[in-house]
C-alpha positions in Angstrom: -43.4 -47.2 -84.9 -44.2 -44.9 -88.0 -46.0 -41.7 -87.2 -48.5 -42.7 -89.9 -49.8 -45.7 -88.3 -50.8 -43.7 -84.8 -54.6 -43.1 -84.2 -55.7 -40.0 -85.0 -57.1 -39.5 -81.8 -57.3 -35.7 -80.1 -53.8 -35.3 -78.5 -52.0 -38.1 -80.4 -50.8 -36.7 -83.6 -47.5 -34.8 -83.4 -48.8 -31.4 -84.7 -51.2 -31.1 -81.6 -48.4 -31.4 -79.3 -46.5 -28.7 -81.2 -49.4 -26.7 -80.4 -49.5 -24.2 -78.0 -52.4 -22.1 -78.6 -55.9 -24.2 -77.3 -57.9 -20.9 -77.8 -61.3 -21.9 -78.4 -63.7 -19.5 -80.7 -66.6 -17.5 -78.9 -69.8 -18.5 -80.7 -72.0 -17.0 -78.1 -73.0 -13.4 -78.1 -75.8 -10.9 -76.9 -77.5 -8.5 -80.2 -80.3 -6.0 -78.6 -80.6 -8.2 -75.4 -80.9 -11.2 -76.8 -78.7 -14.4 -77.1 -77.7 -15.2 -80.4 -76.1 -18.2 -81.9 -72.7 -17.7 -84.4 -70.9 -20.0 -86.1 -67.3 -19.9 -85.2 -65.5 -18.4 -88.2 -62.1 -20.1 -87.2 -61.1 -23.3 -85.4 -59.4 -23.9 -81.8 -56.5 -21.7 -81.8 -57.3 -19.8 -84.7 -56.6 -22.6 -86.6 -58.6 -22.5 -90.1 -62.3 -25.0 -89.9 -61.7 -27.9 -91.6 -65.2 -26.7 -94.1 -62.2 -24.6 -95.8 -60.2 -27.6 -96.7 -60.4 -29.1 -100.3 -61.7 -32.4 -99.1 -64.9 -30.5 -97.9 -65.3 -28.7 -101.6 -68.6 -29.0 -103.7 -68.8 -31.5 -106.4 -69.5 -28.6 -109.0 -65.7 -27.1 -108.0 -62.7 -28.2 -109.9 -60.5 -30.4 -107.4 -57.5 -29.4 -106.5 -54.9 -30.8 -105.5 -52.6 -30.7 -102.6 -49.1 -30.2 -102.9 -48.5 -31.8 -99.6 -50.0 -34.9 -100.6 -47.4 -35.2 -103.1 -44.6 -33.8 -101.5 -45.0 -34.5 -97.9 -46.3 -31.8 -95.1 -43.8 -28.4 -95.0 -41.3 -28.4 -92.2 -42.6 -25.6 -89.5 -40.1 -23.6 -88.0 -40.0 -24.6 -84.1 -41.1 -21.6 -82.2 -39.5 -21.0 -78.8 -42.3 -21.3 -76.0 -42.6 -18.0 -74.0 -42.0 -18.0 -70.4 -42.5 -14.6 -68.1 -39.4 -13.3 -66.3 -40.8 -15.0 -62.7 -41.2 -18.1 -64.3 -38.0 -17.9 -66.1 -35.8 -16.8 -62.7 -38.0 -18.7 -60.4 -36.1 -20.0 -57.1 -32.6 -18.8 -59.1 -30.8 -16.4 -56.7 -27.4 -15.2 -56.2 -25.5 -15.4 -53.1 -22.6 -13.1 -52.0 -20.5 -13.1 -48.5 -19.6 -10.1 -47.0 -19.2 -8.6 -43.6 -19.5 -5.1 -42.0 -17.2 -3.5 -38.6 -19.4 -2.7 -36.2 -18.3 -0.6 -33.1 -18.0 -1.6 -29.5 -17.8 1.6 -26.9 -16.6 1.3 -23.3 -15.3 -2.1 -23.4 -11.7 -2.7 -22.0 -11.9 -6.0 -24.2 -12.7 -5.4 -27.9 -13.1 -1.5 -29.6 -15.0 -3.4 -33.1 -16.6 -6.5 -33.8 -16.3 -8.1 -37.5 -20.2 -9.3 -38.4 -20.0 -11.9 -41.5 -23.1 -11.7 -43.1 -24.6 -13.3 -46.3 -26.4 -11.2 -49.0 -28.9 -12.6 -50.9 -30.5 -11.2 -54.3 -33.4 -12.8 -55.5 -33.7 -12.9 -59.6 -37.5 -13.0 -59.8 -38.3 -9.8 -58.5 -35.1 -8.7 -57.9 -35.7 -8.2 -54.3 -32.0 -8.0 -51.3 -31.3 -9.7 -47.9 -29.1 -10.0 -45.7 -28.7 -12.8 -43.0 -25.8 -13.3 -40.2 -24.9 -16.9 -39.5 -25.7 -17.3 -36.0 -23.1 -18.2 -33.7 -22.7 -19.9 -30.3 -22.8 -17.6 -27.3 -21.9 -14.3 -28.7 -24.1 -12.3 -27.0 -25.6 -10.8 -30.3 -28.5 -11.1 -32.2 -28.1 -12.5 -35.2 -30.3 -13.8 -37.9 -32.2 -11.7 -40.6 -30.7 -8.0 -40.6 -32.1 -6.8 -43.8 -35.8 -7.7 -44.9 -36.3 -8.7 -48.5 -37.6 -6.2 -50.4 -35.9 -3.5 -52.7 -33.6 -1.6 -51.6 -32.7 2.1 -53.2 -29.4 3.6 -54.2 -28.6 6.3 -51.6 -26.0 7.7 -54.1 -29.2 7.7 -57.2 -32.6 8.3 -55.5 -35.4 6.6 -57.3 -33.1 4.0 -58.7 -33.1 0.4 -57.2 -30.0 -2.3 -56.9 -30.1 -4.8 -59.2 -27.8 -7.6 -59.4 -25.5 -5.9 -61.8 -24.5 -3.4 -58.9 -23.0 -6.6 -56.8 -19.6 -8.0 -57.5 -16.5 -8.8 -55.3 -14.8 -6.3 -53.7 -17.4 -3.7 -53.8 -19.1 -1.9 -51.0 -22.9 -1.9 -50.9 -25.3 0.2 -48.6 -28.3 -1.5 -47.3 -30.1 0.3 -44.7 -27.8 2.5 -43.5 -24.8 -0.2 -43.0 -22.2 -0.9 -45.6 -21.2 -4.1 -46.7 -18.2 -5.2 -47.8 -18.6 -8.1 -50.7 -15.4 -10.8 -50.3 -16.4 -14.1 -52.0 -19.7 -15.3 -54.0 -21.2 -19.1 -54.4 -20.4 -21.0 -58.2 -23.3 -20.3 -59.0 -23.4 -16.4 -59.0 -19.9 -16.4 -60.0 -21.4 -18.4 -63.5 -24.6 -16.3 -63.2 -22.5 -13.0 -64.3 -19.8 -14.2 -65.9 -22.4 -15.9 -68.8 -24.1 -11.6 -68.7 -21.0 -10.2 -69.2 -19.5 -8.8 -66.2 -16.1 -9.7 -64.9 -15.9 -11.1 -61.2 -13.1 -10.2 -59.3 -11.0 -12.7 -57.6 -12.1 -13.6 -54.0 -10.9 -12.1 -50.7 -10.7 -13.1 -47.2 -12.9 -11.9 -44.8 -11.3 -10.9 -41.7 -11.7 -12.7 -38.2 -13.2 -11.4 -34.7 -10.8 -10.8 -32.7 -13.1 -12.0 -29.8 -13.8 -15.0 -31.4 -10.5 -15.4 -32.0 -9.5 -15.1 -28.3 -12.2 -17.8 -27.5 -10.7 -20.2 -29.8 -8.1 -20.0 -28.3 -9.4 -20.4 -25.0 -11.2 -23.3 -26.1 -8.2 -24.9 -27.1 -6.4 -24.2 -23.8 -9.3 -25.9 -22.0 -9.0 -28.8 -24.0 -5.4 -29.2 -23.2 -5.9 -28.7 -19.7 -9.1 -31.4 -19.5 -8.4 -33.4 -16.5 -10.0 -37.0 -16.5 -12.0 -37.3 -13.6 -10.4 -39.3 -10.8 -11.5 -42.7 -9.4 -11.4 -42.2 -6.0 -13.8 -43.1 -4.1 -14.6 -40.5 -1.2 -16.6 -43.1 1.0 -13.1 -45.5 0.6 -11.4 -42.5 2.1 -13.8 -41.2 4.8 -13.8 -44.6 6.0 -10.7 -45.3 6.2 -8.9 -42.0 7.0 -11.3 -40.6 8.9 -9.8 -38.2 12.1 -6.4 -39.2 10.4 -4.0 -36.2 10.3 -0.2 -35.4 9.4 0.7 -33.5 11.8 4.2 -30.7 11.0 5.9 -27.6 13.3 6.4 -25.0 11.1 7.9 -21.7 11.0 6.6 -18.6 9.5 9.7 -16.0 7.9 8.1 -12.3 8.4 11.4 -11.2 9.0 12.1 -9.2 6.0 9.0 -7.5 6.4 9.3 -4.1 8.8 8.1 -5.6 12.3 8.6 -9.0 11.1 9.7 -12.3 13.3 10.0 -15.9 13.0 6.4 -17.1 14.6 5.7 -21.3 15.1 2.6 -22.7 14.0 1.2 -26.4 13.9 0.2 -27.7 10.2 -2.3 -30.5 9.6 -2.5 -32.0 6.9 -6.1 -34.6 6.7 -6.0 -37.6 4.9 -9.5 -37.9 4.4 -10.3 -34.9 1.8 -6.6 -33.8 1.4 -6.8 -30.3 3.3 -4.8 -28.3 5.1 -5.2 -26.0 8.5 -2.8 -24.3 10.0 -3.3 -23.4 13.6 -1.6 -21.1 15.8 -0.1 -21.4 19.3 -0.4 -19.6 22.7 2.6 -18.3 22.9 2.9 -16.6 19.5 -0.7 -14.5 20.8 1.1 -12.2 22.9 0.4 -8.7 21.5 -1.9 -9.9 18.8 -5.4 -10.7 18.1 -6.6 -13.7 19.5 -6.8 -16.0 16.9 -7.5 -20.0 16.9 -6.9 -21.2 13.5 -4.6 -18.9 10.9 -6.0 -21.1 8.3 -9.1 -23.4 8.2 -9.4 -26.9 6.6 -8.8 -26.3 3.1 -7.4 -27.8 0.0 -4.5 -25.7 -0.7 -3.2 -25.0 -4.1 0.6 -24.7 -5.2 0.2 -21.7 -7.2 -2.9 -19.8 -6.2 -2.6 -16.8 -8.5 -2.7 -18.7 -11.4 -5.9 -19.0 -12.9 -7.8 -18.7 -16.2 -8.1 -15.7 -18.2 -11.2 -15.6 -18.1 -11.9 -16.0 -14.2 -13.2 -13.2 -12.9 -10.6 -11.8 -10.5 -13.0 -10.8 -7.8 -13.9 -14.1 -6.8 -11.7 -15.5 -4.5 -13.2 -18.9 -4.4 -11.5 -21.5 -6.9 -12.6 -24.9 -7.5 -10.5 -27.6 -9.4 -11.6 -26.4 -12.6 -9.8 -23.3 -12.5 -6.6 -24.8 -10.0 -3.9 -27.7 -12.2 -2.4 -28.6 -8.7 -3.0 -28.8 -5.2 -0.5 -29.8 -2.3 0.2 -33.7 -1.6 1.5 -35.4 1.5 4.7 -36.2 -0.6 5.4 -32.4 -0.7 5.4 -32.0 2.8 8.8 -33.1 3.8 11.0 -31.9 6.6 12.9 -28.8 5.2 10.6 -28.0 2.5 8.8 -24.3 2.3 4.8 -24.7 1.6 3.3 -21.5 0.2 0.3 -20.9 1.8 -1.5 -17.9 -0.5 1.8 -15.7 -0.6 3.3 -16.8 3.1 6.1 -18.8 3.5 5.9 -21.8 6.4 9.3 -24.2 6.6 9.0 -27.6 8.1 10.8 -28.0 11.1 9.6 -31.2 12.3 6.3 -34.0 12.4 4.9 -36.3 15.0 5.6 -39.9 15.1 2.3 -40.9 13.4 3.2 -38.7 10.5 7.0 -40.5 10.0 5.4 -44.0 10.2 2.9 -43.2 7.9 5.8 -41.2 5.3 7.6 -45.0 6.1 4.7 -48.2 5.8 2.6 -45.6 3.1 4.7 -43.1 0.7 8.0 -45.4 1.4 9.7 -42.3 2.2 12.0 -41.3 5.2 11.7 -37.9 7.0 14.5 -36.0 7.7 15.1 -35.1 11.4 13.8 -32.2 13.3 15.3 -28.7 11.9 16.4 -26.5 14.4 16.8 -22.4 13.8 18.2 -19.5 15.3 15.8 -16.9 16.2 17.4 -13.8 14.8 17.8 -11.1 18.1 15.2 -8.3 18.0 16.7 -5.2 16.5 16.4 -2.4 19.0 15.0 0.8 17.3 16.3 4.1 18.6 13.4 6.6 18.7 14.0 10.0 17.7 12.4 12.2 20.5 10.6 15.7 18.6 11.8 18.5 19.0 10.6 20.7 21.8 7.4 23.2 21.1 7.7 25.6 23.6 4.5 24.6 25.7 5.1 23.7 29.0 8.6 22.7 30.3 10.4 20.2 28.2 9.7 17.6 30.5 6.3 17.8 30.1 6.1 17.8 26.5 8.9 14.4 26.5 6.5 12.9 28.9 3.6 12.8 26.2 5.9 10.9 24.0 6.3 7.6 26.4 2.8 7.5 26.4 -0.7 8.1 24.6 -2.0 9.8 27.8 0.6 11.9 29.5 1.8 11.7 33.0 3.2 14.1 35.2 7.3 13.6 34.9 8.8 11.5 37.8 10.9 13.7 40.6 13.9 12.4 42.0 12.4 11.5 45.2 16.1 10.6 46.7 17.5 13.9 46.4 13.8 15.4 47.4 14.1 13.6 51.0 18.1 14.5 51.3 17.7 18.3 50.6 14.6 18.5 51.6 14.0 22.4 52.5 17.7 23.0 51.8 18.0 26.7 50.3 21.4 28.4 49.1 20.6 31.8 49.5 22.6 34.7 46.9 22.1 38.3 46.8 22.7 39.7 43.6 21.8 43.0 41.0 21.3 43.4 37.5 24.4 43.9 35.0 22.5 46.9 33.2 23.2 50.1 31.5 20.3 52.3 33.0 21.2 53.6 35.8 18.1 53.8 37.7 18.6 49.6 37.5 21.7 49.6 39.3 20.2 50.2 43.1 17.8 47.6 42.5 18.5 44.6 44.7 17.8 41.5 44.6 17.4 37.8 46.6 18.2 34.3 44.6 17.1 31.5 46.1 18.5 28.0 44.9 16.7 24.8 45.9 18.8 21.8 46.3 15.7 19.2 45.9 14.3 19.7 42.5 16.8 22.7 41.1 14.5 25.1 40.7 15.4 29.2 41.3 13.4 31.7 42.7 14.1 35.6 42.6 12.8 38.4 44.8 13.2 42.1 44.9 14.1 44.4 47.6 11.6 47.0 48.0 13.2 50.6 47.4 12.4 54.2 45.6 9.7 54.1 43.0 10.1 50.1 43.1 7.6 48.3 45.6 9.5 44.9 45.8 8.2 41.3 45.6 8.4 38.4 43.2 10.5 38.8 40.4 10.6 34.8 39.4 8.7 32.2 40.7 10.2 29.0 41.3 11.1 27.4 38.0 14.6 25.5 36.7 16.6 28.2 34.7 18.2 27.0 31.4 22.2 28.4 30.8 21.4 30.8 28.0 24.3 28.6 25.7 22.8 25.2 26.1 20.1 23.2 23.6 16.4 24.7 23.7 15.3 21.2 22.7 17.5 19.6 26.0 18.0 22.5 27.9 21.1 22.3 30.7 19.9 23.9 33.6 21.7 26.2 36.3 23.5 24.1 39.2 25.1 25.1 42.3 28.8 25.1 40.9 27.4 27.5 38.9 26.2 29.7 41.5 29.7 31.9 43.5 30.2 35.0 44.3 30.8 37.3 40.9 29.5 34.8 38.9 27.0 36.3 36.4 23.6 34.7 35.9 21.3 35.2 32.7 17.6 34.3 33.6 16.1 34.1 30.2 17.1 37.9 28.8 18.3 40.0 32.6 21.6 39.1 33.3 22.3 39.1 37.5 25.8 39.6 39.0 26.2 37.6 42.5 27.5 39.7 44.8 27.0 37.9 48.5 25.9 34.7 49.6 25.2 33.6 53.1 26.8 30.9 55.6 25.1 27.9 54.1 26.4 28.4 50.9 29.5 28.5 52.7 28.8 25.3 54.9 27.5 23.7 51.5 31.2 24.2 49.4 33.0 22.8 52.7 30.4 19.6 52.7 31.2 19.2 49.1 34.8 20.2 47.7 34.2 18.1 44.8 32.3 20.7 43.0 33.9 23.8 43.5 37.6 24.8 42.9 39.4 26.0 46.1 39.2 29.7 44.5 35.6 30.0 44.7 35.5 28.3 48.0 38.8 30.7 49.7 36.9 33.8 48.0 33.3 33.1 49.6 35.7 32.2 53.5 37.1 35.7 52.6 33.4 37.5 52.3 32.0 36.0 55.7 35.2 36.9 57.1 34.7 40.4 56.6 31.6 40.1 57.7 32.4 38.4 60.8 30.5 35.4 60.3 33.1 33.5 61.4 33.7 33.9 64.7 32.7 30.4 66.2 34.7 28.8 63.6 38.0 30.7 64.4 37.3 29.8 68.3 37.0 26.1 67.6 40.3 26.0 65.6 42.5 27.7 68.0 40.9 25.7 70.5 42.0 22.7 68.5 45.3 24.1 68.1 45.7 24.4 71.6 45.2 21.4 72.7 47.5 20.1 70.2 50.3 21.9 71.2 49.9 21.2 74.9 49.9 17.3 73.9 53.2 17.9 71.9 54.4 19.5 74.8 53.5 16.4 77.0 55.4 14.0 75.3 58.6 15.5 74.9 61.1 14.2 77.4 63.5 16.9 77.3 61.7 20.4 79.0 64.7 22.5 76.7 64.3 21.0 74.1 60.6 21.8 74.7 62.0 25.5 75.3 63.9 25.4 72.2 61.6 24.0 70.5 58.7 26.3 71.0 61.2 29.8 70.8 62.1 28.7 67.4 58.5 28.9 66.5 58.0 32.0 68.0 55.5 30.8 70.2 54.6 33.5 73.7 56.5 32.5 77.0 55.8 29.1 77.9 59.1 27.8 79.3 59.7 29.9 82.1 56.6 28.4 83.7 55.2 31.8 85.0 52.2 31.1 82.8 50.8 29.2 80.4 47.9 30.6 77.6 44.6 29.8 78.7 42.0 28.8 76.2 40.2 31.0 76.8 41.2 34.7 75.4 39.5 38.2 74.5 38.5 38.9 71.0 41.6 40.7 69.8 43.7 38.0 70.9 41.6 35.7 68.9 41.9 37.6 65.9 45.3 38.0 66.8 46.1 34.1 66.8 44.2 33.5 63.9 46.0 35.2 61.7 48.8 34.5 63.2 48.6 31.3 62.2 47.6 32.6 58.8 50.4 30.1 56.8 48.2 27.2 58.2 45.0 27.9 57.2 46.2 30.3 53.9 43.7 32.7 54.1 44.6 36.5 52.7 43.9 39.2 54.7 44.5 43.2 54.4 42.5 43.5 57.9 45.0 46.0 60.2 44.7 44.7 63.3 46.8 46.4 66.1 47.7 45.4 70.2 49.8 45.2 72.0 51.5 41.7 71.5 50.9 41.9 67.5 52.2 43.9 64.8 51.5 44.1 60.4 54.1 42.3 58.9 55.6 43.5 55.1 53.8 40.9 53.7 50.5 41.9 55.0 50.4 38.9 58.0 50.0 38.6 61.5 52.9 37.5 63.9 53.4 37.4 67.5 56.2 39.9 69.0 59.2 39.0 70.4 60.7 39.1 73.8 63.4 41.8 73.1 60.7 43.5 70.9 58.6 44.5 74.0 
């Protein structure tokens, strides 16, 4: 339709919609207080009254005429409309991703976080902010971090960002933290590229490490999703219920220090699939009492591992964190079930068990195991060393025992030598000569060993105890197993250290004598032939030298007896030199005086070997050369 056929009407014509200006003229207006009335000089938006226009001329003008009626109306050049800067940039805004390190202190698990976080600059007022993406259980808060609102420069007080201070790869300040830009939308990227600035190529923005460790935990969990079985629990309970597999087993310790082979019974119920593990009478000797070692449980093949992210101080595991538990197929004869780091071997199961291993699993058990308890290893303890507090006996008594006893006496030799004494006189081997008169008594007791010393009173010493009765250790033997003095040790000459006096025997009396005779065994003939020799001299022999000529006697007058011949009797007894006997005048009574005693005794000194430098002169004896006594011959009278 041609423009020239449109109505004029008010907002029709095509120059009215061109317009822009609907300004209407004031016409209204006050002059000394009172309202006046004004034509308006111009038209709505200043656009010239339509009285100015030739059509509206007086008839006494000239007519003119207009151009544009001949030539058309002039082309006006198109004006752009205005539009203000927050009409112009309204709801445009540029969008940047960037993140920031933030810093995690005392955490054995992560020393920074990585924070992605989206900048936002608004175009209309050119106003910031900053909002984090929230994420799924991580513990921060996230959301808006910077308000909107301008934000200064800290590097040029009084100035404010504006979006020519964000591209990629720059750093920007807000608020204290520091962004770093990596990547912007299309839009911004076309936004600044059309004003002239160059936008770098995009980076990638780094990963948190935590949330990287999830993922990864996430994607273990999914691997290891179990679908949830369909057994039914009532099914079980009421058809398994009281139902056991019952096993002997054996527990190893042996390679711990202690350790032993120790039997136990394993059950094994059917009804949940647990396992208990209860311990016998015989293996509670020495230990706690103890019914069950391990209660019903379900027990898991490898108990140590679990999740990472199971907290290691909980001890109770569910199947979530378990992949496999025990099955009656794994308990065959032989095998070794762990039980939480213990080793128990199968030995052998009850007849229930094999049937059900047979009808059930279609499996045959083995037949019973049989092992070899190793022999105990016996432990030699070390005894300590002795302290010097007591006697050594006492202090190796405390070791046998937490409360010490008193050490055990031999009561055999107590009862045998019961008040049995060997008696010794003896002095000190010293150089001080006001020591060497000092006299002395020790006294040796043949039921517990013990020696006792006493002191003869004499000038400037009064005498008494010089050692009580205690056992004497030989000054070359072990302090820490001391070898105490003995009666083979004790002879006349022999020299005796108690502790630091040495003593020098010098006499003994008869018992010690009647003790060497009683036993040989323990003294060499010297000792014994040199402590005869003292109580010879001191004439303590008397009754002994009686009783063996007496014995000699009769002897000879039963030799005499039983020889047929009476000469050869005679010859017999004048070779041996013996005193008349064959002439029958008189024969020697048993009976004689003291010299003749002494005289017969050591006349028969070859027999009984005894030396003697005793002079001992009568009538019918005489000094040999060689220091013995013999009986005088006939002619020698």
């Amino acid at each position: 339709m041609h423009c020239r056929k449109i109505t004029s009407l008010p907002g029709l014509s095509l120059e009215e919609r061109q317009k822009r200006n609907h300004h209407v003229p004031q016409s209204f207006f006050y002059q000394n207080g009172h309202r006046q009335f004004r034509g308006p000089s111009v038209g709505i938006g200043k656009e010239p009254l339509q009285e100015t226009f030739k059509d509206f001329c007086s008839a006494s003008e000239p007519i003119e005429y207009d151009p544009a009626l001949i030539y058309g109306q002039r082309k006006k050049q198109q004006v752009t409309p205005f539009r203000p800067h927050f009409v112009l940039y309204d709801k445009k805004t540029l969008k940047f991703m960037a993140f920031f390190r933030q810093h995690v202190p005392d955490s054995r698990m992560e020393h920074y976080r990585v924070r992605h976080v989206n900048i936002f600059y608004y175009l209309e007022d050119d106003t910031v902010a900053a909002f984090e993406p929230l994420v799924k259980n991580c513990g921060l808060s996230q959301g808006k971090l910077v308000r909107r609102g301008k934000i200064a420069k800290t590097s040029q007080p009084g100035f404010f960002y504006t979006w020519k201070d964000f591209n990629v790869g720059n750093d920007v300040e807000l608020n204290g933290i520091i962004f770093h830009i990596a990547d912007c939308d299309t839009f911004t990227r076309e936004f600044l590229t059309a004003n002239g600035i160059e936008v770098n190529e995009r980076e990638c923005i780094p990963k948190d490490p935590v949330s990287i460790e999830k993922m990864v935990q996430q994607a273990q969990q999914a691997l290891k999703h179990k679908t949830p079985s369909n057994d039914d629990k009532l099914r079980r309970f009421l058809e398994y219920s009281g139902m056991n597999l019952c096993f002997d087993c054996v527990l190893d310790e042996t390679q711990r220090p202690g350790g032993e082979l120790i039997t136990f019974k394993m059950y094994y119920s059917l009804e949940d699939d647990t396992v208990a593990i209860r311990e016998l009478p015989e293996n509670q000797q020495g230990r706690d009492v103890s019914g069950m070692l391990l209660k019903r449980t379900k027990l898991p093949k490898d108990w140590r591992k679990t999740p990472i992210d199971f907290p290691a101080i909980i001890f109770n595991t569910t199947e979530a964190e378990i992949d496999e538990y025990y099955q009656p197929r794994d308990f065959i004869i032989g095998n070794t079930i762990f039980v939480f780091g213990r080793k128990f071997l199968l030995l052998d199961c009850d007849k229930f068990t094999r049937n059900y291993f047979d009808k059930v699993l279609r499996c045959v058990q083995p037949g019973k195991l049989e092992i070899q308890k190793p022999k105990p290893s016996q432990i030699k303890l070390k005894l300590p060393d002795y302290l010097g507090l007591g006697t050594p006996e006492d202090s190796l008594a405390s070791c046998y025992s937490l409360i010490p006893r008193t050490p055990k006496k031999d009561v055999t030799s107590y009862l045998i030598n019961s008040n049995k004494t060997l008696r010794y006189g003896c002095r000190i081997e010293t150089a001080h000569p006001e020591d060497k008169d000092r006299r002395f008594i020790m006294s040796y007791n043949l039921s517990d060993g013990s020696i006792k010393i006493m002191e003869f009173p004499s000038l400037g010493i009064s005498g008494g105890k010089f050692l009580t009765s205690q056992k004497v250790p030989r000054p070359d033997s072990n302090p820490h197993k001391p070898d105490y003095y003995t009666p083979k040790d004790l002879y006349i000459g022999a020299i005796i250290k108690v502790y630091a006096t040495r003593f020098v025997i010098t006499s003994a009396d008869l018992f010690v004598y009647r003790y060497m005779q009683a036993h040989p065994e323990l003294f060499s003939p010297m000792i014994i032939d040199n402590v005869r020799m003292y109580h010879l001299k001191e004439g303590n022999l008397r009754d002994d030298i009686q009783k063996a000529i007496k014995e000699d006697h009769e002897k000879y007058i039963a030799e005499v007896e039983t020889k047929s011949n009476i000469s050869d009797a005679i010859h017999d007894a004048m070779t041996e030199r013996v005193p008349e006997l064959v002439t029958g005048k008189r024969i020697p009574s048993p009976y004689i005086s003291e010299d003749e005693v002494k005289k017969e005794y050591h006349g028969k000194e070859d027999k009984y070997k005894l030396p003697c430098n005793i002079n001992i002169k009568n009538e019918d004896t005489i000094l040999s050369d060689t220091g013995r006594v013999r009986f005088l011959e006939p002619h020698e009278e």
